[in-house]
C-alpha positions as CSV (number, residue, x, y, z in Angstrom):
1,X,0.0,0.0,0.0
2,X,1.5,3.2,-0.8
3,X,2.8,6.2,1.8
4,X,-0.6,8.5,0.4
5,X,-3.3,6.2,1.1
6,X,-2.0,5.0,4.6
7,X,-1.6,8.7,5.5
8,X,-5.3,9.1,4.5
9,X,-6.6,6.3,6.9
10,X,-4.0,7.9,9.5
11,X,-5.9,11.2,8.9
12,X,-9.3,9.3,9.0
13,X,-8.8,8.4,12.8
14,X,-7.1,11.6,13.9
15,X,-9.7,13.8,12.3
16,X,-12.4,13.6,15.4
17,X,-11.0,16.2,17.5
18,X,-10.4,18.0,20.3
19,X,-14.4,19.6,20.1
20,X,-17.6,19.9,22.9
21,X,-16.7,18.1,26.6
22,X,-16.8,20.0,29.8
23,X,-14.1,21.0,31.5
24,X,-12.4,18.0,33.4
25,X,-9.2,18.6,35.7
26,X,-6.1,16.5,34.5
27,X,-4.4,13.9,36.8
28,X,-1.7,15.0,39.0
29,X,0.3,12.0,37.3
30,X,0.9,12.1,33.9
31,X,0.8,8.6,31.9
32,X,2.7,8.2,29.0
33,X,1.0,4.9,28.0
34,X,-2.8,6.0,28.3
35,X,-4.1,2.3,27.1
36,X,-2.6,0.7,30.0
37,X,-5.5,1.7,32.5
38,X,-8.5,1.0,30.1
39,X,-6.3,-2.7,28.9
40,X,-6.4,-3.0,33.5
41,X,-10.1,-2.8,33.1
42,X,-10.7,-6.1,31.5
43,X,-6.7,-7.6,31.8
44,X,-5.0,-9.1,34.9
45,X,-1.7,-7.2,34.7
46,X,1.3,-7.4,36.8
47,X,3.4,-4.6,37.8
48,X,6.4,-4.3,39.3
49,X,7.8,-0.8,41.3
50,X,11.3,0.2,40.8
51,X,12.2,-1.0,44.4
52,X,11.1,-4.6,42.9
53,X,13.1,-4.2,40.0
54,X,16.1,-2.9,42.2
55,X,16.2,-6.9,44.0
56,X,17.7,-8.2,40.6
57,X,20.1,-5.4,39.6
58,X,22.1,-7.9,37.8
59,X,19.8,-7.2,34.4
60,X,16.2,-7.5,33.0
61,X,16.4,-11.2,32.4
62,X,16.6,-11.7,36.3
63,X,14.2,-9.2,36.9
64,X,11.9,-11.6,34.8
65,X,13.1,-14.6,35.6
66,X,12.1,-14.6,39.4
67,X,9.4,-11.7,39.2
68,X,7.0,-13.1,36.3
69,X,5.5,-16.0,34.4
70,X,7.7,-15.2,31.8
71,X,11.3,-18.4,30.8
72,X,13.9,-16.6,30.1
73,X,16.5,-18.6,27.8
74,X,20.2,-16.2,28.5
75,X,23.4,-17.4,27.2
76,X,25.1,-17.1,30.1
77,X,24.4,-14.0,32.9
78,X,24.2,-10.8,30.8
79,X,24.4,-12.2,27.4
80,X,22.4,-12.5,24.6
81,X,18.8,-13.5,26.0
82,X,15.1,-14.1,24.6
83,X,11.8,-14.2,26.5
84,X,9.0,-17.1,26.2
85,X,5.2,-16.4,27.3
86,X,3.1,-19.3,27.8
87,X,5.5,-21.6,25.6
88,X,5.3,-19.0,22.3
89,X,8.4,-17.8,20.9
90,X,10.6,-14.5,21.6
91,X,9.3,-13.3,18.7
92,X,5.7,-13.3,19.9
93,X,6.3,-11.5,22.9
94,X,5.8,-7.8,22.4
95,X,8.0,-5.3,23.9
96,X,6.3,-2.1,24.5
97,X,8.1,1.4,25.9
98,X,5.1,4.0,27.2
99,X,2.5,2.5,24.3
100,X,5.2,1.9,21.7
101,X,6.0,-1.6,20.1
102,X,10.0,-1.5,20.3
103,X,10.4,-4.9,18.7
104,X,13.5,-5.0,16.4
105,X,12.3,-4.9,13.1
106,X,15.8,-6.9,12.1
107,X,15.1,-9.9,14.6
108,X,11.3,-9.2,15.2
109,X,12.1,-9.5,19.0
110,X,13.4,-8.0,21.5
111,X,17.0,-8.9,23.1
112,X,15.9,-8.4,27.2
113,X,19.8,-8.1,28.2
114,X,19.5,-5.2,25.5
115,X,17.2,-3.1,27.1
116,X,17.4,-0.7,29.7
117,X,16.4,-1.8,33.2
118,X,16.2,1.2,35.1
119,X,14.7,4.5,34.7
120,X,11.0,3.2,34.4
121,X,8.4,4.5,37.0
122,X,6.8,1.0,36.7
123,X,7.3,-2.5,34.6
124,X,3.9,-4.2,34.0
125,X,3.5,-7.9,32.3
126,X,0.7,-8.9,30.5
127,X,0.1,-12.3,29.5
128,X,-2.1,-12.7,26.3
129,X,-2.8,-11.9,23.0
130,X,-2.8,-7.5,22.6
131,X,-2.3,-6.9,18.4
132,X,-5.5,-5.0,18.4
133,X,-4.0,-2.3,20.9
134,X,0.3,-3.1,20.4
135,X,1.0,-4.6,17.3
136,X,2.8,-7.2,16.1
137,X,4.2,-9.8,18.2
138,X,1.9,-9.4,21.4
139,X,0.8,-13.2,20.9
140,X,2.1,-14.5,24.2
141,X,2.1,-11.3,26.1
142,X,3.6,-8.2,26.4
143,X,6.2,-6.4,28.7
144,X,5.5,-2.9,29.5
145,X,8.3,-0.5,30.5
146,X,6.4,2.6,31.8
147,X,7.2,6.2,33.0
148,X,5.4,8.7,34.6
149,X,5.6,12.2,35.3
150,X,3.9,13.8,38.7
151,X,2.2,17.5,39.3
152,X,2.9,19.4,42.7
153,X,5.7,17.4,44.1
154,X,8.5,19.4,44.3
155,X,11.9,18.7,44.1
156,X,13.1,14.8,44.9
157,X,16.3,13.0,44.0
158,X,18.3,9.3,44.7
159,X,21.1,8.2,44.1
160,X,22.1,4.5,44.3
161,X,25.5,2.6,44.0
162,X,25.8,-1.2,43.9
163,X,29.4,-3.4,44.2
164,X,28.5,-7.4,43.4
165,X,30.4,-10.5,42.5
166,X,32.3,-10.8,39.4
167,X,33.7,-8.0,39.5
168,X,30.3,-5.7,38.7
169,X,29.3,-2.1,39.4
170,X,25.7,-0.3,39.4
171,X,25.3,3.2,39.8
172,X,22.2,4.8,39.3
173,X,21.1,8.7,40.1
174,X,17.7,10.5,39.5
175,X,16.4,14.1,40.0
176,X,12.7,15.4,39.6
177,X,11.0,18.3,40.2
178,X,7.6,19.7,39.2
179,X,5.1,22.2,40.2
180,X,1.3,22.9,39.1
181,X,2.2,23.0,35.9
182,X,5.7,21.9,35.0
183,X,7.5,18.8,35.8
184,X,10.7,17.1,34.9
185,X,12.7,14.5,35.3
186,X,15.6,12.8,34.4
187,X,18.0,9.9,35.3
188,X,21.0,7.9,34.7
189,X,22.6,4.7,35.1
190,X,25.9,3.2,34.8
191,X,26.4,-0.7,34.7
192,X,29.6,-3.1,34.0
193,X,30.7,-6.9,34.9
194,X,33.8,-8.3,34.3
195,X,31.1,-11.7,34.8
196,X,34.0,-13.8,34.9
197,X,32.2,-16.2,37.1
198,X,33.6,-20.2,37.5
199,X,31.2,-23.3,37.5
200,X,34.0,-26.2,38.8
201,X,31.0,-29.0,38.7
202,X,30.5,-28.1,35.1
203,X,34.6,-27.5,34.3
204,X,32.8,-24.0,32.7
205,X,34.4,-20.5,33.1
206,X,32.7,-17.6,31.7
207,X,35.8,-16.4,29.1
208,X,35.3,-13.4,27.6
209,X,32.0,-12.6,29.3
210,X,32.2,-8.9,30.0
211,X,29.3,-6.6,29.1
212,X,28.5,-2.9,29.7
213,X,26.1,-0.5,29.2
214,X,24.5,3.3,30.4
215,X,21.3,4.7,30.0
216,X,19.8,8.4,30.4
217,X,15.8,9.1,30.5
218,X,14.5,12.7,30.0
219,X,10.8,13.1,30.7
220,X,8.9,16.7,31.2
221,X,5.4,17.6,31.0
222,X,3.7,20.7,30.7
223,X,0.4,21.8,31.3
224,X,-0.4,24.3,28.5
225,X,-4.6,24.6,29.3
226,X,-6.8,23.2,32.5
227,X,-7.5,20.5,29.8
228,X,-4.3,19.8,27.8
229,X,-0.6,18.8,28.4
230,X,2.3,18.7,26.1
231,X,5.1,16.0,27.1
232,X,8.3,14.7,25.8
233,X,10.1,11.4,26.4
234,X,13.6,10.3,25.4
235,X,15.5,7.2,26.7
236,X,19.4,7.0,24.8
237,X,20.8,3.2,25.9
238,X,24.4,2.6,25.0
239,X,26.4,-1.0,25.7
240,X,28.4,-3.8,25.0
241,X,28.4,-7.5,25.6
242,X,31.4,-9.8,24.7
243,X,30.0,-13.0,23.9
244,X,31.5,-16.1,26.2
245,X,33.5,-18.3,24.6
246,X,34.3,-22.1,25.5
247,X,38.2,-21.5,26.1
248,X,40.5,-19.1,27.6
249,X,42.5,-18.9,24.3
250,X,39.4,-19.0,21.8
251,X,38.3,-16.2,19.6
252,X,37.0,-13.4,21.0
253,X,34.1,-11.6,20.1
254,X,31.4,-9.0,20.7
255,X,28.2,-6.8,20.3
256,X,28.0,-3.2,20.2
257,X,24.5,-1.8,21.0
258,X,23.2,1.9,21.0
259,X,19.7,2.7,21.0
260,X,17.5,6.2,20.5
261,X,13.7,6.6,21.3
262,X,12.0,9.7,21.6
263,X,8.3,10.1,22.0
264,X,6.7,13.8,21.6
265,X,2.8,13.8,22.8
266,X,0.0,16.1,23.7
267,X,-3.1,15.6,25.0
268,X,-6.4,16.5,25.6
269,X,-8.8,15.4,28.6
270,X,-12.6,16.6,29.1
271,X,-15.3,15.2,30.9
272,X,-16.6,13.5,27.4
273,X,-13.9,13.6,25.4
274,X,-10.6,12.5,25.4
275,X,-7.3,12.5,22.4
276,X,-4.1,11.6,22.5
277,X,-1.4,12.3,19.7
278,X,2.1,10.6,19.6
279,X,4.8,11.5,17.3
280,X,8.0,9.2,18.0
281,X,11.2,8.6,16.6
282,X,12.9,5.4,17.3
283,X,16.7,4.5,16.3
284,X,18.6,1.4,17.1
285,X,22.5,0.6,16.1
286,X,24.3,-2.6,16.4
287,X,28.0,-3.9,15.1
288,X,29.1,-7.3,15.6
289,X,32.6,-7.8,15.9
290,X,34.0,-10.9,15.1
291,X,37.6,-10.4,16.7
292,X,37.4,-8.4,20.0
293,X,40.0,-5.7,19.2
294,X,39.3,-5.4,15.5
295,X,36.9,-3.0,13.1
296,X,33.1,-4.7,13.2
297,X,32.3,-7.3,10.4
298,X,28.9,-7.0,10.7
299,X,25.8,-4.3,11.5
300,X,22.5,-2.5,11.1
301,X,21.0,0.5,11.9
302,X,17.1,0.4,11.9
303,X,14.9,3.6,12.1
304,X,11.2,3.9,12.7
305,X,9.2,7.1,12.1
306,X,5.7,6.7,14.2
307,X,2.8,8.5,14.1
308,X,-0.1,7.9,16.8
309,X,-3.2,8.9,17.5
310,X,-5.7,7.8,20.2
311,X,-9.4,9.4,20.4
312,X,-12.1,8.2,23.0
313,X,-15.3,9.2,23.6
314,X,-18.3,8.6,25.6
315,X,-21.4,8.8,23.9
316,X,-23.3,8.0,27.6
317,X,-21.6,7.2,30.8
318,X,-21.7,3.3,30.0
319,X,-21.1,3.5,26.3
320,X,-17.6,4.3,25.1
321,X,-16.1,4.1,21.9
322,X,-11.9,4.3,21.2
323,X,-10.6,4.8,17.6
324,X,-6.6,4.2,17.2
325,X,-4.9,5.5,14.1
326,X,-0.9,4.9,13.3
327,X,1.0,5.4,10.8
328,X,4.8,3.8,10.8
329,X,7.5,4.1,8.1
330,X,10.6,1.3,9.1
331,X,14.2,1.6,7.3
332,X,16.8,-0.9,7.9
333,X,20.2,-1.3,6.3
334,X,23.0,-3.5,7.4
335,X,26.7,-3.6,7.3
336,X,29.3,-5.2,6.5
337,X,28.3,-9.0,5.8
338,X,25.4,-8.8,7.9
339,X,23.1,-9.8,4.7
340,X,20.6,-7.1,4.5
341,X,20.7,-4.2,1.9
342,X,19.1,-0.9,2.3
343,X,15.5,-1.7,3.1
344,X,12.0,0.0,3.9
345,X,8.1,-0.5,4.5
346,X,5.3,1.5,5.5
347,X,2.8,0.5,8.0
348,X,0.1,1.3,8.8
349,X,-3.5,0.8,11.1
350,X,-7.0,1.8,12.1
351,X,-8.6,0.1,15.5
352,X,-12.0,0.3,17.0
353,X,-12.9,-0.4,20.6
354,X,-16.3,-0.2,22.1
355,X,-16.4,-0.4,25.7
356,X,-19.8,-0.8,27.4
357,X,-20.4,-0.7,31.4
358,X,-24.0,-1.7,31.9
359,X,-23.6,-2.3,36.2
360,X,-20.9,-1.6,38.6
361,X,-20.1,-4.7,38.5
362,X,-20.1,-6.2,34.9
363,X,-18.3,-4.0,31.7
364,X,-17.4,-5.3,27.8
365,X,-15.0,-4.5,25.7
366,X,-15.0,-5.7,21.9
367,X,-11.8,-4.5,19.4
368,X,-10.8,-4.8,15.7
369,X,-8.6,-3.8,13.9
370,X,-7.0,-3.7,10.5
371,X,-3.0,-3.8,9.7
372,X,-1.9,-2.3,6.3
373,X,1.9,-3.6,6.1
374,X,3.2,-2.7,2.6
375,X,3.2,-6.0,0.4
376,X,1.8,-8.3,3.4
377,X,-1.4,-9.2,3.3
378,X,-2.0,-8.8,7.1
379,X,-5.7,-10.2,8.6
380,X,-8.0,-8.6,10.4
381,X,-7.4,-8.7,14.4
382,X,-10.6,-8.9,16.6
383,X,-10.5,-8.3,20.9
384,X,-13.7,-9.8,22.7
385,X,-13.6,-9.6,26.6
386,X,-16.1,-9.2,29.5
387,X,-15.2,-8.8,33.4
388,X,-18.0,-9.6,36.0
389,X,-17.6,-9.0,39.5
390,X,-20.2,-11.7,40.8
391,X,-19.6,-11.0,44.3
392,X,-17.1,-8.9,47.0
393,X,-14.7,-12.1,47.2
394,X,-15.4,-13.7,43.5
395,X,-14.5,-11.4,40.0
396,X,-13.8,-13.0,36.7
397,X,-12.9,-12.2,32.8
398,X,-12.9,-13.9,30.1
399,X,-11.2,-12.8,26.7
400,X,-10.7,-13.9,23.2
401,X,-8.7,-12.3,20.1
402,X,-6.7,-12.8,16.9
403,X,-3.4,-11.5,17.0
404,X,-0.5,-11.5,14.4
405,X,3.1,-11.2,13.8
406,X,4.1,-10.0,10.5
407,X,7.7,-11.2,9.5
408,X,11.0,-9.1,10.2
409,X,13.5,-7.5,7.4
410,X,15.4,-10.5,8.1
411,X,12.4,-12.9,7.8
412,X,11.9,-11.2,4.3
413,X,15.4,-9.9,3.1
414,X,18.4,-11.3,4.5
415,X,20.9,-12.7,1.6
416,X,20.7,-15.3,1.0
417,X,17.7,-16.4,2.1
418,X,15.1,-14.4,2.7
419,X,11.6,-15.3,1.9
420,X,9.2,-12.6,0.4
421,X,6.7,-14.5,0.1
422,X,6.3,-15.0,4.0
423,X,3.0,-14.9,5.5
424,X,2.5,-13.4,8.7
425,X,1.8,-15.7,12.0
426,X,-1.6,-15.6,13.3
427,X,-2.9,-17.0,16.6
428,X,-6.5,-17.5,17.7
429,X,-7.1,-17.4,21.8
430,X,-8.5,-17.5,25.0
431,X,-8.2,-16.9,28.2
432,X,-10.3,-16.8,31.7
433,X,-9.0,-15.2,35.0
434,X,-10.5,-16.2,38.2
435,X,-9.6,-14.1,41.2
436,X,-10.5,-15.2,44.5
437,X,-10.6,-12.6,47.9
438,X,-10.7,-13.8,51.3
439,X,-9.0,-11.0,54.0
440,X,-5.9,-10.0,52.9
441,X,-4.8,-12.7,50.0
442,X,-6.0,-12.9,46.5
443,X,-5.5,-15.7,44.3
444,X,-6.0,-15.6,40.6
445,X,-6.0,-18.8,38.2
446,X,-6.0,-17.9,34.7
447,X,-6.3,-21.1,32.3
448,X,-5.5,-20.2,28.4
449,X,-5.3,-21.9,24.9
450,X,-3.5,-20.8,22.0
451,X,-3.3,-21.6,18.7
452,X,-0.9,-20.8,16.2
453,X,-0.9,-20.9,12.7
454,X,1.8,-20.3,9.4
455,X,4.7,-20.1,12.2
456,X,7.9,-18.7,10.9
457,X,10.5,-21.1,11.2
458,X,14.4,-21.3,10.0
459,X,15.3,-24.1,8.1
460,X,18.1,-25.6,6.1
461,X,18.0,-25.1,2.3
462,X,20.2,-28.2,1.5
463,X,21.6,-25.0,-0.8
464,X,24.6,-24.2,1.9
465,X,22.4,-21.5,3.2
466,X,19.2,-21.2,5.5
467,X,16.0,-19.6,4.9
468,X,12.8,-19.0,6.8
469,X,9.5,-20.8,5.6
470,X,5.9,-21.0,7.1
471,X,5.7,-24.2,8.7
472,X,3.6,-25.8,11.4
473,X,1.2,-24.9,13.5
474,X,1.8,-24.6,17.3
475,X,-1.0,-25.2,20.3
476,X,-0.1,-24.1,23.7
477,X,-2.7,-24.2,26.7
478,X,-2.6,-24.8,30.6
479,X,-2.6,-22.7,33.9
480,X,-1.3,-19.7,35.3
481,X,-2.0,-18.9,38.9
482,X,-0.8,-16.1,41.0
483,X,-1.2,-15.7,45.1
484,X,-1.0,-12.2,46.5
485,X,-0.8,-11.3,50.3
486,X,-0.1,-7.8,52.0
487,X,-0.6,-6.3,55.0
488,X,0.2,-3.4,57.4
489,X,0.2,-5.0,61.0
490,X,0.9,-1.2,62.5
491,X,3.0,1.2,62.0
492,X,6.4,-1.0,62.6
493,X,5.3,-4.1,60.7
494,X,4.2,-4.9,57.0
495,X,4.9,-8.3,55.2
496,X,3.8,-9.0,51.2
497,X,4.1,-12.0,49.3
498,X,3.4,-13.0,46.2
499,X,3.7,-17.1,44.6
500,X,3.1,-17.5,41.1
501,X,3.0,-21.0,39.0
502,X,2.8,-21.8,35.8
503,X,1.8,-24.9,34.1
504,X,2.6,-25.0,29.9
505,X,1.7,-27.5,26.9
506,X,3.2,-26.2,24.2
507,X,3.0,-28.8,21.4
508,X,4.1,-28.4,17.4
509,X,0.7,-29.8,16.4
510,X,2.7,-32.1,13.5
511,X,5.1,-34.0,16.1
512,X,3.0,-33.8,18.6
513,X,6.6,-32.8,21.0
514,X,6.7,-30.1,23.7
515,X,8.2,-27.1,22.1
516,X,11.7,-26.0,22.7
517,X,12.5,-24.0,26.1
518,X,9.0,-24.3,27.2
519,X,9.5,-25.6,30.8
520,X,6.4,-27.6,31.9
521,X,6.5,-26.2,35.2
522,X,7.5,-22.7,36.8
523,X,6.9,-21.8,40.1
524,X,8.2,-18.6,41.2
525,X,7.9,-16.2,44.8
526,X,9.0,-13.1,46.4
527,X,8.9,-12.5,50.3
528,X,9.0,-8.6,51.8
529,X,8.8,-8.2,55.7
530,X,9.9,-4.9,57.4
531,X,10.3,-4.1,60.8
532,X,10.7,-0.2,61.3
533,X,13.5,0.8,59.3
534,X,14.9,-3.0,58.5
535,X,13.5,-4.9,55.5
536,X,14.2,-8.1,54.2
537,X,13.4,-9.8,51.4
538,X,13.3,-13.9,49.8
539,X,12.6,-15.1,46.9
540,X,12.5,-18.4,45.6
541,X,12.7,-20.0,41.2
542,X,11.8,-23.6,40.4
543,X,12.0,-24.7,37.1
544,X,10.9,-27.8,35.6
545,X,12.3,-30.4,32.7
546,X,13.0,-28.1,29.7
547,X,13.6,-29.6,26.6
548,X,16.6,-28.4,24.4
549,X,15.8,-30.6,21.2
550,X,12.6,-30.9,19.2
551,X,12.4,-35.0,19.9
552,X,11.4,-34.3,23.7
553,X,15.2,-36.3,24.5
554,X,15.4,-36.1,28.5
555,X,19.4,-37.0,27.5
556,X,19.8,-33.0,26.1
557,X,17.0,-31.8,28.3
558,X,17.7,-29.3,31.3
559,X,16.5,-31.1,34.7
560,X,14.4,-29.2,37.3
561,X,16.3,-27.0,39.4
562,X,15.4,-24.4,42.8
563,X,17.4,-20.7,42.7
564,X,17.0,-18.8,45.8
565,X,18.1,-15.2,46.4
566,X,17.5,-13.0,49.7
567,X,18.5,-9.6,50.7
568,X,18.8,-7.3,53.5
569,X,18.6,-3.2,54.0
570,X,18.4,-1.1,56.8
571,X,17.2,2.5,56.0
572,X,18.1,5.5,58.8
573,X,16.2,9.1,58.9
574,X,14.2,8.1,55.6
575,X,17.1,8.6,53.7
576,X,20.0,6.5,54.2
577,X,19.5,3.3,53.1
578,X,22.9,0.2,53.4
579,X,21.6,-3.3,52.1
580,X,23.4,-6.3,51.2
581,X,22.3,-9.4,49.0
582,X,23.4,-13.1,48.3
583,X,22.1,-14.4,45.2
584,X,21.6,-18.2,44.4
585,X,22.1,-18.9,48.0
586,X,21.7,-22.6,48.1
587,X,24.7,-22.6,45.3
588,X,22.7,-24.2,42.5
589,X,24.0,-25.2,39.4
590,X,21.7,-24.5,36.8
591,X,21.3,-22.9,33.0
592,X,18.2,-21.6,31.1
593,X,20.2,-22.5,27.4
594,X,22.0,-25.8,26.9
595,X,25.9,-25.5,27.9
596,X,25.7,-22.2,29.5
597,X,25.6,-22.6,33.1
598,X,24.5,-19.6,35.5
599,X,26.4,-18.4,38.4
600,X,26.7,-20.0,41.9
601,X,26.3,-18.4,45.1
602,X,27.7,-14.6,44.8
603,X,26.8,-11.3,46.9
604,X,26.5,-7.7,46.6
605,X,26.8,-4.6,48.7
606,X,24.2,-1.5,47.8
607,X,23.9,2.0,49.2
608,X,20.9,4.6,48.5
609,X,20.4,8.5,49.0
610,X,17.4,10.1,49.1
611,X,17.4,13.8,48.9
């Protein structure tokens, strides 16, 4: 489709204006992602602070791994590393930064150890199928990396340093400060391993294992009418991995990484009416280098021009309709012998949402939505769910939806190989959540079905070269579950805990096999108790059998294995705080990808100033 008619359907959405609504006073915190709370109304959404990102420093595949549903399959501690919702792929796990898809268009994933951990006001993880609202590639589920921006606050600041094992240092320092109108912040972090770590049982050392990387976040706000606010975000993430290596004299390489996103928005809030328009510029570098010390043999650069706008409505206070417009333009070109000339597609989309609340108690929500992804013939993607609160202790929702992934530059152009005549991967779902509430705990059990079809998968040519076909199709179903508790005893004691397991058949419907890394089992928990100004914390990661080869062969599998971490702080006049942590305590050996083992038992020291 060409650039003139997508703009028109762009212009289509974004014509119904900012007319008519009484006057409604904005939030005194500004939300970057406005979706996330209507996708809460009908969703079961987890979301973590930044004091429960801060238990696993180490990177976002920790954070993940013993904080979520989510398998995280790292090639050793900080390297490359690919997330796995409810036994889908990486590439059907959608990476969103405040309401933007950030999924490489290269790989058509997103590399977790290649994304900024801190800096985010909160990290929320759905599970389930969101194309109609994120795009591409939210099959599985989505990972949310939010910020925020608050009104009449002042001026605040922290700064945090961490020393750990391995030779690794964290810093991290952020400043803020707003008033009725204005607000502003902006932070940094600083982040490098040596990750030389030993594994005796498994005669493994982590050569070559370094990595790096630094990030900056710039948010401001301002309030230019009672019923409008003009923000800016930028995020600029700079690192480097060197990728392990099997012997202390092999070859050494690694990957360079430096990525750009800056979102521009401005929005409008009245009592009726509501519009949000996006304008975003996204930029991401990499160069491969196949001796350490050496010029790169291989890169990309990959920009994506977005356009974005949001309207809503309410046409009576029950009735609500939502209309979602974008327009992208993506251009990729490689380097070097990374196989991909100078490439580019527009893309573009128009959703509909209806939202209807007859009772307190029992609301609707049905979505489509069609893709326009220049020559792709993408499919219509449909959103059906209902919540009903049946009584004070019993609530539950039930969803279905079509979702999508269309295929990547590399899918489509990498030489040799690539396949333009790729279709894109569809996927046809549902899910129920049944939350339970007795006192103080809260138990939700959520089963789910999936099915995929046309999956995208690499195979070899028999040509000396491999190339990506449509294939199988895939069927994944079973049970997540997650137990909440929390509770203030006075004003000295407070304990919260959350459990969270995870049951996953996830079959290629041809061989009838449990899919690659797709543990059976996971069963994952975090402890908080603080007494006055000590806090301590546990958490606990079981994984079950995980197969490594498409034959189910318990010989190459990885065998169940128990992580626990546990930490303690001590905070003095609110604004001191000293903790210290030991990681893997019960000195497991384990791995999440065949033949590269995870660290043993190792510590950190961490200091925080609040000012």
């Amino acid at each position: 489709m060409s650039t003139k008619r997508l703009l028109i359907l762009f212009s289509a959405s974004s014509c119904l204006t900012l007319y008519h609504g009484q006057e409604k006073t904005i939030d005194t915190v500004y939300v970057f992602d406005n979706q996330m709370k209507k996708v809460k109304l009908f969703h079961t959404v987890q979301t973590l602070s930044p004091q429960d990102i801060q238990k696993n420093a180490s990177n976002l595949s920790e954070v993940l791994r013993f904080q979520s549903p989510v398998y995280i399959k790292e090639n050793g501690r900080g390297a490359v590393s690919s997330p796995s919702f409810r036994g889908t792929t990486a590439q059907q796990t959608a990476f969103v930064w405040n309401g933007i898809n950030i999924n490489s268009q290269f790989l058509g994933q997103g590399d977790v150890n290649n994304i900024a951990l801190f800096g985010y006001d909160e990290m929320e993880i759905k599970s389930g199928g969101g194309s109609v609202i994120y795009g591409s590639g939210a099959i599985g589920g989505s990972i949310h990396l939010n910020n925020t921006l608050s009104f009449n606050k002042g001026f605040s600041g922290s700064f945090n340093s961490e020393v750990a094992s391995f030779g690794t240092y964290n810093n991290f320092l952020q400043a803020a400060y707003s008033n009725d109108k204005f607000s502003f912040k902006v932070s940094g972090n600083y982040l490098i391993s040596q990750n030389d770590y030993v594994v005796p049982e498994e005669n493994y050392t982590n050569w070559n294992g370094k990595y790096y990387n630094t990030t900056a976040n710039i948010g401001i706000a301002y309030k230019i009418a009672p019923k409008q606010t003009i923000s800016w975000q930028s995020q600029l993430y700079n690192a480097t991995q060197n990728y392990p290596i099997f012997s202390e004299n092999g070859n050494r390489t690694k990957y360079e990484a430096q990525t750009l996103r800056n979102l521009i928005a401005w929005d409008y809030n009245g009592s009726k009416i509501s519009n949000s328009f996006k304008a975003a510029y996204t930029e991401d570098n990499f160069q491969y280098f196949g001796v350490e010390n050496m010029p790169s043999t291989s890169g990309g650069i990959n920009k994506n021009y977005i356009l974005k706008n949001d309207f809503n409505y309410f046409i009576i206070p029950k009735l609500n309709i939502n209309i979602i417009g974008e327009f992208q333009q993506n251009q990729g070109e490689g380097e070097g012998t990374s196989g991909i000339a100078k490439v580019s597609r527009n893309v573009g989309s128009v959703a509909g949402l209806i939202r209807y609340f007859p009772t307190h108690n029992l609301r609707f929500e049905a979505g489509i939505k069609q893709d326009f992804v220049e020559k792709i013939d993408a499919p219509i993607l449909y959103s059906l769910s209902g919540k009903w609160k049946a009584a004070e202790w019993y609530s539950v929702d039930v969803n279905f939806s079509k979702n999508f992934r269309f295929p990547s530059f590399n899918d489509l152009y990498w030489t040799p190989g690539g396949n333009k005549e790729l279709r894109p991967e569809t996927s046809v779902q549902t899910d129920m959540n049944h939350e339970f509430k007795a006192g103080d705990f809260r138990l939700i059990l959520s089963p789910y079905y999936i099915r995929i079809t046309d999956m995208i998968r690499w195979l070899d040519t028999g040509s000396g070269y491999w190339s990506p076909f449509n294939t199988h199709k895939a069927e994944s179903y079973g049970l997540e579950s997650q137990l909440r508790y929390q509770k203030n005893f006075n004003e000295n004691h407070s304990i919260k805990f959350t459990a969270g397991y995870s049951y996953t058949k996830s079959v290629n419907l041809e061989t009838q096999k449990q899919l690659t890394y797709a543990p059976l089992h996971k069963f994952s928990s975090n402890l908080d108790y603080q007494y006055r100004f000590l806090r301590f914390y546990a958490q606990g990661m079981f994984n079950g059998l995980t197969y490594t080869t498409t034959d189910e062969s318990r010989k190459y599998a990885i065998y169940p294995y128990l992580v626990m971490n546990t930490g303690l702080s001590a905070t003095l006049m609110k604004k001191y705080t000293l903790g210290f942590r030991v990681n893997n305590i019960t000195d497991t050996i384990y791995e999440t990808m065949d033949y590269y083992p995870l660290p043993k038992r190792n510590y950190s020291i961490n200091a925080t100033i609040n000012f």
